[in-house]
Backbone as CSV, one residue per row, in Angstrom:
resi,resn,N_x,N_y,N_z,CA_x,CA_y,CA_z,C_x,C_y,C_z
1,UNK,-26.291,-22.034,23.014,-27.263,-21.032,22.576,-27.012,-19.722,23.322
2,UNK,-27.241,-18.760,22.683,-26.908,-17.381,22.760,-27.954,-17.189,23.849
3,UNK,-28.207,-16.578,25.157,-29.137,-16.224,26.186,-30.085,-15.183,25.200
4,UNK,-30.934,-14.919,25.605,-31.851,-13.879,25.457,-31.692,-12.297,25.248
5,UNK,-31.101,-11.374,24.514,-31.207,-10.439,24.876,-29.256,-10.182,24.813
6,UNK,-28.752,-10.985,24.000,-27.201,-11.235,24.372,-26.740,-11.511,22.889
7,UNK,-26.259,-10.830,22.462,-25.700,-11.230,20.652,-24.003,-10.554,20.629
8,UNK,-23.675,-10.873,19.825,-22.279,-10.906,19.507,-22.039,-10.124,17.844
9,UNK,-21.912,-8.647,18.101,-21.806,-8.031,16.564,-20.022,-8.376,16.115
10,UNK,-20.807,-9.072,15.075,-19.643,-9.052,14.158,-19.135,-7.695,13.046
11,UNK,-18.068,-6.866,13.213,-18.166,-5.532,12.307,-18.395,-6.452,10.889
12,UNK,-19.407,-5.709,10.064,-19.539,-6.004,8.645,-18.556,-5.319,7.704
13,UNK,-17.938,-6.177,6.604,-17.322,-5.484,5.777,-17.529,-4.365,4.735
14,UNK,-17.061,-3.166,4.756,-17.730,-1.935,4.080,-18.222,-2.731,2.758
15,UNK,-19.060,-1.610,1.899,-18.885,-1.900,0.425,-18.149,-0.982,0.150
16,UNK,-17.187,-1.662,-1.038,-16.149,-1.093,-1.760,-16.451,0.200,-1.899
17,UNK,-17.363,0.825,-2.347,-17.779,2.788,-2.704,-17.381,3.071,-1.484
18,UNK,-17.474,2.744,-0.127,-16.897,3.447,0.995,-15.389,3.422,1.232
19,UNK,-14.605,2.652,0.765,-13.158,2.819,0.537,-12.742,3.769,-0.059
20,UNK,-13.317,3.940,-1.251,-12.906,4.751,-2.885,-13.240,6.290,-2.305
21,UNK,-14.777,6.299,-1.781,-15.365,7.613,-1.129,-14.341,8.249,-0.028
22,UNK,-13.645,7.236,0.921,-13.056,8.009,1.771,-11.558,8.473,1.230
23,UNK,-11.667,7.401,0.540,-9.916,7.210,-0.274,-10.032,9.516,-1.381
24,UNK,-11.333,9.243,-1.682,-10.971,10.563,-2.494,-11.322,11.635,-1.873
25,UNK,-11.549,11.363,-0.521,-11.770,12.999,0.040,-9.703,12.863,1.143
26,UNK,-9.244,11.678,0.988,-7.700,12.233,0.864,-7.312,12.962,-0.536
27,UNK,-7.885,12.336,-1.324,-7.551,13.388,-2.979,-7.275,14.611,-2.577
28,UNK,-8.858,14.935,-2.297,-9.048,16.191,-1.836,-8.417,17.163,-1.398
29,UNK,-7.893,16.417,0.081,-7.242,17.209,0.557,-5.374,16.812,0.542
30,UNK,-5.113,16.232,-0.783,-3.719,16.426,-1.300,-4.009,17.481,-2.714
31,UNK,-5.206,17.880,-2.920,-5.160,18.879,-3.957,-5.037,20.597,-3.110
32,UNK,-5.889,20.260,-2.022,-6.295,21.518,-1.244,-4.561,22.047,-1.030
33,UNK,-3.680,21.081,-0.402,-2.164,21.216,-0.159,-1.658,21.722,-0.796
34,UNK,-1.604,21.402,-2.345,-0.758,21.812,-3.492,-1.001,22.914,-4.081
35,UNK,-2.935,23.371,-3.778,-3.148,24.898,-4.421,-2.735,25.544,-3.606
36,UNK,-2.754,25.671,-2.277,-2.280,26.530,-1.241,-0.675,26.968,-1.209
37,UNK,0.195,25.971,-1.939,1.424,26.119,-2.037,1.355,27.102,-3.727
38,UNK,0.813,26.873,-4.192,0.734,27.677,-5.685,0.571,28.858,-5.356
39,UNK,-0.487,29.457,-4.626,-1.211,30.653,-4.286,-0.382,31.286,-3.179
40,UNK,1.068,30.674,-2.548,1.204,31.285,-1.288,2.998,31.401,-1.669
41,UNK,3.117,31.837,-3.072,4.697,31.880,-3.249,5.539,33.517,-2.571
42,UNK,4.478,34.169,-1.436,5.351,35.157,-1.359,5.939,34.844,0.169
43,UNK,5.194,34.001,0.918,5.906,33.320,1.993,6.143,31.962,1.814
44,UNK,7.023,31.862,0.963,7.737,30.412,0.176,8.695,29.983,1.421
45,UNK,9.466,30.974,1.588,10.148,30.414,2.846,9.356,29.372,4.324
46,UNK,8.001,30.015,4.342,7.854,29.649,5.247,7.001,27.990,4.838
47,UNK,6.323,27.992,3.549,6.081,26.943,3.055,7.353,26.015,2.933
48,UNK,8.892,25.930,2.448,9.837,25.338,2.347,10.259,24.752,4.256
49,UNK,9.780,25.713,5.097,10.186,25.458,6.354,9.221,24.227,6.670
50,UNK,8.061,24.886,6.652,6.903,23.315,7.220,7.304,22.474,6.268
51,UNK,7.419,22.387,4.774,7.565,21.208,3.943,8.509,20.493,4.249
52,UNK,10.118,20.742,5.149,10.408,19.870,5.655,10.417,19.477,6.916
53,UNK,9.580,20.237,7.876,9.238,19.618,9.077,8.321,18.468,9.057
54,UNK,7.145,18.673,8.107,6.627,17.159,7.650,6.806,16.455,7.201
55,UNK,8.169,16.344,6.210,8.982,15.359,5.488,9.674,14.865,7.015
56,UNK,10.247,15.409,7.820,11.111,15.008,8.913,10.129,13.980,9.437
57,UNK,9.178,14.673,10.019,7.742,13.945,10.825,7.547,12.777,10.532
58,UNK,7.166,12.846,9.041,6.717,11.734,8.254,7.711,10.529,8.356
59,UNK,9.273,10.944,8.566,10.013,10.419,8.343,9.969,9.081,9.734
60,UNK,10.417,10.415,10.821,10.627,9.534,11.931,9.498,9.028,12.618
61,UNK,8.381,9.435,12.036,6.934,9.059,13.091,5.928,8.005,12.382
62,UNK,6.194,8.134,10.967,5.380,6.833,10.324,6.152,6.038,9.616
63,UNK,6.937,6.537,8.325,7.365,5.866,7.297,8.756,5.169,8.019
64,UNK,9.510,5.048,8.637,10.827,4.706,9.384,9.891,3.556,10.310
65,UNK,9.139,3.641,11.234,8.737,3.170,11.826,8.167,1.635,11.326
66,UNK,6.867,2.035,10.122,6.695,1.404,9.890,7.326,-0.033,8.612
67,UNK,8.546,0.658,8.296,9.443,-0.196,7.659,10.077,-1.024,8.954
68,UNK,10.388,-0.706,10.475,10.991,-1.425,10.848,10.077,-2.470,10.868
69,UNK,8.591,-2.403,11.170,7.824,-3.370,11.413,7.753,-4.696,10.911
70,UNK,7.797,-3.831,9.346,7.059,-4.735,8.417,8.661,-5.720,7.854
71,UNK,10.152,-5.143,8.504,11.244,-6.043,7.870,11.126,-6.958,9.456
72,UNK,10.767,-6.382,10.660,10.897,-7.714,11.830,9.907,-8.552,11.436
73,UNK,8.678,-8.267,11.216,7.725,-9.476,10.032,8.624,-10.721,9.711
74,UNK,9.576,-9.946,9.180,10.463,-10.701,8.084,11.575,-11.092,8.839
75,UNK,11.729,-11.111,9.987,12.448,-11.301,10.891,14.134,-10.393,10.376
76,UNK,13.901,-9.876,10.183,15.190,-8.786,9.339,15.458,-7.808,10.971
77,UNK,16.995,-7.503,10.893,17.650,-7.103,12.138,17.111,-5.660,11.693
78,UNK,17.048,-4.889,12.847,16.610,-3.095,12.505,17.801,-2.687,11.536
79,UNK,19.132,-3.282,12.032,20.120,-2.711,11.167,20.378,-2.936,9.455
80,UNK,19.173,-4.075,9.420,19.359,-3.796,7.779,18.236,-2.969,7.347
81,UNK,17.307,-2.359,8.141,16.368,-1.226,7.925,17.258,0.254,7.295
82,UNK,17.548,0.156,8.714,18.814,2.017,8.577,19.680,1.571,7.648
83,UNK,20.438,0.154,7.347,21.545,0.285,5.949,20.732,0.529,4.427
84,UNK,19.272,0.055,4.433,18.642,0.234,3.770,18.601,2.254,3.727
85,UNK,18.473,2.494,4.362,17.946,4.188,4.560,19.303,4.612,4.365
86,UNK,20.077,4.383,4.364,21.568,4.860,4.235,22.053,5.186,3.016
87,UNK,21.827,3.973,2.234,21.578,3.469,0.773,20.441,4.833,0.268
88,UNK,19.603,5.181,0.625,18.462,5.654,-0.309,19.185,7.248,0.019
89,UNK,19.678,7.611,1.344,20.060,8.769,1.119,21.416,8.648,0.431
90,UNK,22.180,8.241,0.362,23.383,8.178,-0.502,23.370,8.583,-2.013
91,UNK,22.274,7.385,-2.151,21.820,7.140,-3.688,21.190,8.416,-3.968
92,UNK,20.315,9.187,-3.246,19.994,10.594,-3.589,20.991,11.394,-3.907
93,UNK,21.689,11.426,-3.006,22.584,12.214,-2.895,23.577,12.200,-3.998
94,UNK,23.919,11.376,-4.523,25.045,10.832,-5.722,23.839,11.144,-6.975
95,UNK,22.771,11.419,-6.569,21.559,11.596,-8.076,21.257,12.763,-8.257
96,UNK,21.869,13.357,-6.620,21.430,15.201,-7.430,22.585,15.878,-7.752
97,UNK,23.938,15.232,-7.193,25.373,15.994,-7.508,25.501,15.592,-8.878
98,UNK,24.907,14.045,-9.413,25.112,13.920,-10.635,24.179,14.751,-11.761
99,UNK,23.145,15.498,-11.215,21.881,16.270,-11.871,22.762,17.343,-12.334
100,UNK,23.698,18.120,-11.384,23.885,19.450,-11.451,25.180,19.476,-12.116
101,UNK,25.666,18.275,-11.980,26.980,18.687,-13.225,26.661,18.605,-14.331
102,UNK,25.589,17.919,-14.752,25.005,17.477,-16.236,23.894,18.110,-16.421
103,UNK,24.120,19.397,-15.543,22.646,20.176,-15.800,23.365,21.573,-16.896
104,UNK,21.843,22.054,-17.372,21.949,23.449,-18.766,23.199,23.930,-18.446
105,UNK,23.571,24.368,-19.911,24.824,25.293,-20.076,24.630,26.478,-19.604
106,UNK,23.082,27.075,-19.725,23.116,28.327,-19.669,21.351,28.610,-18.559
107,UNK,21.086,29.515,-17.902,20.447,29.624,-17.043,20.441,29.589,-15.560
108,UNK,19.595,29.572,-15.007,19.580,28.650,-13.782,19.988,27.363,-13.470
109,UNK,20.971,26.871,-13.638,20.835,25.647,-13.856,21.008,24.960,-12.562
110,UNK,21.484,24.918,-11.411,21.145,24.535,-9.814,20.229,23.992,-9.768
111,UNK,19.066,25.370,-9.937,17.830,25.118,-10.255,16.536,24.532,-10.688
112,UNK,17.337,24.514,-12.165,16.627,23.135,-12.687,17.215,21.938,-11.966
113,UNK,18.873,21.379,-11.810,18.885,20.203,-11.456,17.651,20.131,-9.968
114,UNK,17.407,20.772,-8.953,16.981,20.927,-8.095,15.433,20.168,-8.374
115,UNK,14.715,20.932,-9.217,13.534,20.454,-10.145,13.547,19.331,-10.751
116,UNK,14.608,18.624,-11.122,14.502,17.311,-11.924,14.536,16.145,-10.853
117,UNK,15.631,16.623,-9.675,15.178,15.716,-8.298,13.967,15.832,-7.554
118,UNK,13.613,16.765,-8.024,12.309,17.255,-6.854,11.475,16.424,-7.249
119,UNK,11.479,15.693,-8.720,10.483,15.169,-9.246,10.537,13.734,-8.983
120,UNK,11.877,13.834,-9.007,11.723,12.222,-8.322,11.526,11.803,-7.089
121,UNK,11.876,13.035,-6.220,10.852,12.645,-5.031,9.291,12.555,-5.153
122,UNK,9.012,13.413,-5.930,7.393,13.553,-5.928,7.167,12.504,-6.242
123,UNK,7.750,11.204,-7.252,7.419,9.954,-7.452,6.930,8.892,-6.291
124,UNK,8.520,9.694,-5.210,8.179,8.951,-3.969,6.609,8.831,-2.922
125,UNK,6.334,10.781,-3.184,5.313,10.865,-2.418,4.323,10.191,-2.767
126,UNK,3.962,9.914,-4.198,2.968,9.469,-4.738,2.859,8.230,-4.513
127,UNK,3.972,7.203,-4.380,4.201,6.097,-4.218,3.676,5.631,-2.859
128,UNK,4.257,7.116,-1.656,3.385,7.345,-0.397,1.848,7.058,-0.139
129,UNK,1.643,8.265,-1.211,0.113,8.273,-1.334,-0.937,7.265,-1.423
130,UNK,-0.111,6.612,-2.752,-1.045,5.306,-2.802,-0.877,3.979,-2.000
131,UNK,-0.180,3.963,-1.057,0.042,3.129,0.302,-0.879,3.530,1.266
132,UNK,-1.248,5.204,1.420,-1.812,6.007,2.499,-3.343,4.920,2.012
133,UNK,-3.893,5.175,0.644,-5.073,4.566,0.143,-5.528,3.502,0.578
134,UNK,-4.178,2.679,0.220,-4.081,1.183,0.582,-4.608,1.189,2.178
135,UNK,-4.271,1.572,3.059,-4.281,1.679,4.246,-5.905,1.834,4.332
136,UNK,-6.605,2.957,3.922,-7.538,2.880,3.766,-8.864,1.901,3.284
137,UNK,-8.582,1.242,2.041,-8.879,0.264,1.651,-8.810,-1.118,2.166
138,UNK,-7.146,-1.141,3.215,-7.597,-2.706,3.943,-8.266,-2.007,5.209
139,UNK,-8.144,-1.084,5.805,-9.229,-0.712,6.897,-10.589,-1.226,6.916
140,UNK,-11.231,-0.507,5.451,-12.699,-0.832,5.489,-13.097,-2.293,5.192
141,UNK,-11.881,-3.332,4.877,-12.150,-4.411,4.989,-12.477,-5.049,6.535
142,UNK,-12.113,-4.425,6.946,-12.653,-5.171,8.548,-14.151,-4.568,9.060
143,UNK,-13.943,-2.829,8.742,-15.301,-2.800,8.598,-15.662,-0.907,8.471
144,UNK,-16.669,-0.306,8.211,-16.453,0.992,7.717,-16.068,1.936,9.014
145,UNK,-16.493,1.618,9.803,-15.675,2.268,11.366,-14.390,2.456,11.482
146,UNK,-13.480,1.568,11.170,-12.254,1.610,11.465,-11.268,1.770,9.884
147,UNK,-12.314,2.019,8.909,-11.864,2.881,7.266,-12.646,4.291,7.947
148,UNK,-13.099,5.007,8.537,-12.922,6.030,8.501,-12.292,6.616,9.970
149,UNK,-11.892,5.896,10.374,-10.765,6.526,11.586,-9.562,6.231,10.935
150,UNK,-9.333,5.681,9.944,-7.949,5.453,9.173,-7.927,6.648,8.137
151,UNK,-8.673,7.063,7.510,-9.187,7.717,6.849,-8.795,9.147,7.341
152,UNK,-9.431,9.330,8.848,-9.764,10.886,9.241,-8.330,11.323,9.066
153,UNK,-7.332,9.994,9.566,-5.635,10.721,9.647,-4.916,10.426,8.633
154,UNK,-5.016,9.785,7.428,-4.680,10.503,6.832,-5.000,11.007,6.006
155,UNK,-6.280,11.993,5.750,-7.088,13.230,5.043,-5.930,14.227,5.825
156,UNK,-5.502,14.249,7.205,-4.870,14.973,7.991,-3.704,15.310,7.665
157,UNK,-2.976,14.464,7.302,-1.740,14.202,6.530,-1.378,14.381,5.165
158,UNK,-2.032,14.056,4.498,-2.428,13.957,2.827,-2.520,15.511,2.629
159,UNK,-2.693,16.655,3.049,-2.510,17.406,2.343,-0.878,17.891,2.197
160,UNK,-0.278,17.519,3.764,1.101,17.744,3.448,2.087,17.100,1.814
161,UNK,1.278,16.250,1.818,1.613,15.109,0.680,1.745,15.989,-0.815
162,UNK,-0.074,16.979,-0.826,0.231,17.865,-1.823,1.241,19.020,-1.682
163,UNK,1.551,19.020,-0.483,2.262,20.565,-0.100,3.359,20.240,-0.583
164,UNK,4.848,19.143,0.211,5.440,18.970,-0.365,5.913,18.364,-1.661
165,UNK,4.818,17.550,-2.632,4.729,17.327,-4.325,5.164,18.534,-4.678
166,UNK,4.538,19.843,-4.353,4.612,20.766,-5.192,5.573,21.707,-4.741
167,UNK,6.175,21.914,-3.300,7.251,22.275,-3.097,8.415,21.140,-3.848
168,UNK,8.528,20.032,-3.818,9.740,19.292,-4.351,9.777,19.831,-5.548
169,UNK,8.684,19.902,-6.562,8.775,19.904,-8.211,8.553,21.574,-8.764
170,UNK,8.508,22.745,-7.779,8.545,24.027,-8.248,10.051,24.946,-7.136
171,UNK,10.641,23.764,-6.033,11.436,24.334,-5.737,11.598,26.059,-4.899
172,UNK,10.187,26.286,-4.913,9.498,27.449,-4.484,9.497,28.362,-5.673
173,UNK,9.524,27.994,-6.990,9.513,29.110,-8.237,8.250,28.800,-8.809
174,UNK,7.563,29.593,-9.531,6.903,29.540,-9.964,6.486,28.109,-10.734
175,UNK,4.860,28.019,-10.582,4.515,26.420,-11.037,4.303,26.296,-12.709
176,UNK,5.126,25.550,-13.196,4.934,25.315,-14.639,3.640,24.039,-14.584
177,UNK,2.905,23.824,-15.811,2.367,23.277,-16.179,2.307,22.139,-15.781
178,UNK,3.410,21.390,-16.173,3.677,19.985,-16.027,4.041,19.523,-14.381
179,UNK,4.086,20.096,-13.304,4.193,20.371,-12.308,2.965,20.140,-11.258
180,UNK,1.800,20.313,-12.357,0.373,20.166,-12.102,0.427,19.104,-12.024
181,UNK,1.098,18.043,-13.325,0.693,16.502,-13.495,0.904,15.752,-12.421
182,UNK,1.907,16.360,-11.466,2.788,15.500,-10.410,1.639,16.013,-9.143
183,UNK,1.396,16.906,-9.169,0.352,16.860,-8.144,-1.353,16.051,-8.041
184,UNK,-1.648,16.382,-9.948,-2.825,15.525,-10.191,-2.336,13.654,-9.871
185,UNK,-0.928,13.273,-10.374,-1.151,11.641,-10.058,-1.060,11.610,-8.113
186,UNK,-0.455,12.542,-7.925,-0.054,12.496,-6.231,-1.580,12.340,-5.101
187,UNK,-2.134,13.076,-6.378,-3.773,13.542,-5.837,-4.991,11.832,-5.631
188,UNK,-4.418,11.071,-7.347,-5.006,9.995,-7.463,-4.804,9.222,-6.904
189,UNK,-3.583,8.954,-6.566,-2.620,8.029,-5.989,-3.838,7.699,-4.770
190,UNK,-4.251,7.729,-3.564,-4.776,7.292,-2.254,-6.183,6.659,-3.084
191,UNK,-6.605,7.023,-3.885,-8.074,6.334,-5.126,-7.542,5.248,-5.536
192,UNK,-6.826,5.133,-5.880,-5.994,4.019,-6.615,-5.265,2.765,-5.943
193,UNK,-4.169,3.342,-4.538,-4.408,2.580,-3.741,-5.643,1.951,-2.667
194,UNK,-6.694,2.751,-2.658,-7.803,2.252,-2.102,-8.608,0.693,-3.307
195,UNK,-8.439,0.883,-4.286,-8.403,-0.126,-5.136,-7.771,-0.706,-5.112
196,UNK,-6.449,-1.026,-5.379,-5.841,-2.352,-5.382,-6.389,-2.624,-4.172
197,UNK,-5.998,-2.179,-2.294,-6.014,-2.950,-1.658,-6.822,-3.849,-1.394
198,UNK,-8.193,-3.385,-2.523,-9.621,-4.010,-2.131,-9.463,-5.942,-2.930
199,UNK,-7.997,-5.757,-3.928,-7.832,-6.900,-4.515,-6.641,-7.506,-3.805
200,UNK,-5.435,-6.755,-3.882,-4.298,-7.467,-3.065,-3.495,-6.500,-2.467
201,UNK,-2.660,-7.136,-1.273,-1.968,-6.120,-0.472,-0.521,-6.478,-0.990
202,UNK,0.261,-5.199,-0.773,2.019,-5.634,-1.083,2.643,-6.254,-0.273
203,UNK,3.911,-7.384,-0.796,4.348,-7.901,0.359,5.126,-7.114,1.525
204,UNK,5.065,-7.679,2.854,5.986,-6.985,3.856,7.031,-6.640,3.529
205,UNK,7.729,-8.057,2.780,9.479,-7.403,2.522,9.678,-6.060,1.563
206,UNK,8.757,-5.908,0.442,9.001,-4.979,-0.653,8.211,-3.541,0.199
207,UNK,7.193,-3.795,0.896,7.108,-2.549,1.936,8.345,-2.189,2.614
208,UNK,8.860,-2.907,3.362,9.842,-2.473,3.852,10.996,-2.101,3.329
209,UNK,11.353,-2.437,2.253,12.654,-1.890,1.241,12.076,-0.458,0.915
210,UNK,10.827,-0.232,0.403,10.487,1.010,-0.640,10.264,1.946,0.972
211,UNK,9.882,2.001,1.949,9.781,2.760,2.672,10.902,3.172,3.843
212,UNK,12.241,2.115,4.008,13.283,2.402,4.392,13.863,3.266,3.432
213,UNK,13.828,3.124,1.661,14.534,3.867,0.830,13.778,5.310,0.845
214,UNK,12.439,5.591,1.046,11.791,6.782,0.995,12.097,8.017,2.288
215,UNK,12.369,7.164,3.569,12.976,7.823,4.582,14.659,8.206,4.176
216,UNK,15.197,7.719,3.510,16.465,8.080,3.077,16.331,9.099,2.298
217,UNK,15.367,9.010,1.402,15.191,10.390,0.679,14.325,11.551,1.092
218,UNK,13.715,11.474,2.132,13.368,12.443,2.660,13.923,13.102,3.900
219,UNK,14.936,12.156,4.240,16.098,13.055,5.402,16.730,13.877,4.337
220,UNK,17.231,13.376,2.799,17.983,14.453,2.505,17.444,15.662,2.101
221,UNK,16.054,15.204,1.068,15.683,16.445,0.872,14.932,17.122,1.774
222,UNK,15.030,17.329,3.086,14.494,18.378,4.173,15.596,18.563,4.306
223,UNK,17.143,17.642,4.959,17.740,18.749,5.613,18.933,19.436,4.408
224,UNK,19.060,18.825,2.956,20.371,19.537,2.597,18.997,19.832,1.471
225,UNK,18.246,20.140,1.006,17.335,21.211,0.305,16.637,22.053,0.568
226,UNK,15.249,21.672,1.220,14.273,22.512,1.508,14.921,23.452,2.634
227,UNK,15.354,22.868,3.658,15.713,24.066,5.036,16.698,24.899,4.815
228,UNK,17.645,24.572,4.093,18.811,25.298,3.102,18.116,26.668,2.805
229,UNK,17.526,25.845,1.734,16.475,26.915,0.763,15.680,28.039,1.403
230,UNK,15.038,27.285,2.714,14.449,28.194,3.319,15.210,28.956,4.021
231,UNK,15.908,28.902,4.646,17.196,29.724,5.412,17.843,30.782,4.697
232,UNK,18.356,30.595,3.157,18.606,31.235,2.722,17.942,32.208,1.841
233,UNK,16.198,32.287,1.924,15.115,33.086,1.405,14.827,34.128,2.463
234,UNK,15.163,33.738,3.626,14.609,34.294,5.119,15.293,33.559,6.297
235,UNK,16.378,34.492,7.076,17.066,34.397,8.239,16.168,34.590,9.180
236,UNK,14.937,34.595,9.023,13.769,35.113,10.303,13.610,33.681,11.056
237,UNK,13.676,33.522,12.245,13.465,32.895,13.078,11.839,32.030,12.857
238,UNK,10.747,32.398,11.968,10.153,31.728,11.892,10.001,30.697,10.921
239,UNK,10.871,30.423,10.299,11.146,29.504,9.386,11.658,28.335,10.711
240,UNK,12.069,28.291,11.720,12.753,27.650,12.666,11.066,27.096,13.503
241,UNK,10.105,28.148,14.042,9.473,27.563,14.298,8.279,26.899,13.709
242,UNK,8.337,27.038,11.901,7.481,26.679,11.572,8.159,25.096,10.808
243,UNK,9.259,24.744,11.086,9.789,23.380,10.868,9.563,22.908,12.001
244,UNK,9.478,23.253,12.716,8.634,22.945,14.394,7.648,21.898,14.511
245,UNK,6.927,23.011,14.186,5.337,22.927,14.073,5.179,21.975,12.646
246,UNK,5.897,21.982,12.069,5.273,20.902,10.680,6.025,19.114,11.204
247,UNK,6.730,19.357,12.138,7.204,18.108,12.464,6.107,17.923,13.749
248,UNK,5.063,18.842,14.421,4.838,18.216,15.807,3.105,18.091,14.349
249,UNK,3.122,18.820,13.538,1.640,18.344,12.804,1.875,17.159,12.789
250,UNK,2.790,16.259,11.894,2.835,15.122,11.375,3.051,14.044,12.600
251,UNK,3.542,14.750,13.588,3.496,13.965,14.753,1.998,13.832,15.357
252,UNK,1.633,14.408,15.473,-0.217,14.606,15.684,-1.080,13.700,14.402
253,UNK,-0.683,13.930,13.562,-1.264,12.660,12.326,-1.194,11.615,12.714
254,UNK,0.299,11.351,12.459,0.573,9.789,12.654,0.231,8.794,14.008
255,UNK,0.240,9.826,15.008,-0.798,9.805,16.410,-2.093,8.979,16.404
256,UNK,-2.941,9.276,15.194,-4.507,9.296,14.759,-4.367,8.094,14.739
257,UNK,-3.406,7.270,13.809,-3.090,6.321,12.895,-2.634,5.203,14.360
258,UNK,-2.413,5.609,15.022,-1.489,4.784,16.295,-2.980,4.522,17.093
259,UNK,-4.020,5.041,17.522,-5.088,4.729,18.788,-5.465,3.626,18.790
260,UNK,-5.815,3.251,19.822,-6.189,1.883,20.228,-7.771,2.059,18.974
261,UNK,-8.162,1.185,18.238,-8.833,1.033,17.426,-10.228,0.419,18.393
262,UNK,-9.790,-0.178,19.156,-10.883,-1.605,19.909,-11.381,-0.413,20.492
263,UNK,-10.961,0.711,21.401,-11.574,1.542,22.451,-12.697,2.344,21.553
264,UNK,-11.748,2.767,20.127,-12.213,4.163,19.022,-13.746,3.085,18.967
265,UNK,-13.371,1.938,18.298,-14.743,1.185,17.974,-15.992,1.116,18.838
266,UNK,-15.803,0.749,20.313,-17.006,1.006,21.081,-17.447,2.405,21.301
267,UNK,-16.343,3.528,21.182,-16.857,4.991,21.318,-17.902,4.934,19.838
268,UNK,-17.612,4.455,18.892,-18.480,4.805,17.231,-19.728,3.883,17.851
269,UNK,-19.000,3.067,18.360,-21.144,2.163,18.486,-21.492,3.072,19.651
270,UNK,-21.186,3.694,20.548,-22.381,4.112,21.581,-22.827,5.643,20.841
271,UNK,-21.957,6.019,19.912,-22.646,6.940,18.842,-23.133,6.899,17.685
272,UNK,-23.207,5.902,17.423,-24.073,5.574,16.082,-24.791,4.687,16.958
């Protein structure tokens, strides 16, 4: 028998509306990302500079990381992680040289091929996105405390998510229409994964394949696109420190995502 005055809280499991609720104020702020990149095409350079300092970030501070995890799960050597990532940048790489030879006769055509890959990264981010959700969604299964400290980082993160969608798929040119769509599913994507996870989670091994292959494609497109791009819009030195600063943001995100949870939890009960 429990003494007098002596109980043992068990965290209660959220209700589902608190997953979905926190899951869409990441929406939010992957929409807030993508208008700010629409509205800010006269320092494109410097948007192309952070867009791949947080692709870098993202790269080496969450998504790399957490593929090694989830293939030692699987008892898988690190080295079939990086041959995995090797593979995804290769395979990019052989998908945009093959874009641009088979790209328009007449126009821009670099350009467009540039845009037709960009889009298939944006597939990736989205694919991101709705993992970021997921994350969210098994959080508040343990209990709504530790879904919204999962939550706070990546709302933190998630807008980079819209930033670079819409840098990958406008290339820093002006935003066509359909350009929107990739930002609206990029936007849904963390809603959506906050749903499934509330039914089932993905396995470790297929996490770890799709997110070793996503770090492959986001080493290439930061360092042989976006920083290119930006370099060659503006030789100004702040394109240098603002790939900086977009790699120490995402380093500061993924930070959020890392805290001891047990400590965060007794700080939320002596404040609530």
């Amino acid at each position: 028998m429990t003494p007098l005055g002596e109980f043992t809280e068990v965290p209660a499991r959220a209700p589902s509306y608190v997953a979905l609720g926190l899951s869409a104020c990441a929406m939010l702020s992957t929409i807030f990302g993508g208008l700010l990149t629409v509205h800010s095409r006269k320092r494109v350079h410097l948007l192309l500079g952070t867009g791949a300092g947080m692709l870098l970030g993202a790269t080496f501070f969450d998504l790399l990381p957490e593929s090694v995890d989830a293939g030692r799960s699987q008892g898988w050597d690190v080295r079939v992680i990086f041959l995995i990532l090797v593979i995804g940048f290769l395979g990019f790489y052989v998908a945009e040289r093959t874009l641009i030879l088979h790209s328009c006769v007449e126009g821009d055509c670099s350009n467009e091929a540039h845009r037709r890959i960009g889009r298939m990264g944006a597939l990736g981010l989205i694919a991101h996105s709705t993992l970021d959700g997921a994350a969210i969604g098994a959080a508040t299964l343990v209990s709504w405390r530790e879904g919204l400290i999962v939550a706070l980082a990546i709302v933190a993160h998630d807008m980079s998510d819209g930033l670079n969608t819409m840098m990958l798929v406008t290339h820093g040119e002006k935003a066509r229409r359909t350009d929107f769509i990739f930002l609206g599913m990029d936007a849904i994507a963390p809603v959506a994964g906050a749903a499934l996870a509330l039914v089932f989670l993905p396995s470790p091994k297929w996490l770890a394949v799709f997110l070793a292959v996503a770090s492959g494609f986001f080493l290439y497109t930061a360092t042989s696109d976006l920083l290119p791009e930006a370099h060659r819009r503006s030789p100004s030195p702040s394109v240098t420190i603002v790939t900086i600063a977009g790699v120490a943001f995402m380093a500061l995100a993924v930070a959020l995502t890392r805290l001891d949870y047990a400590s965060l939890h007794q700080l939320m009960r002596s404040l609530f």
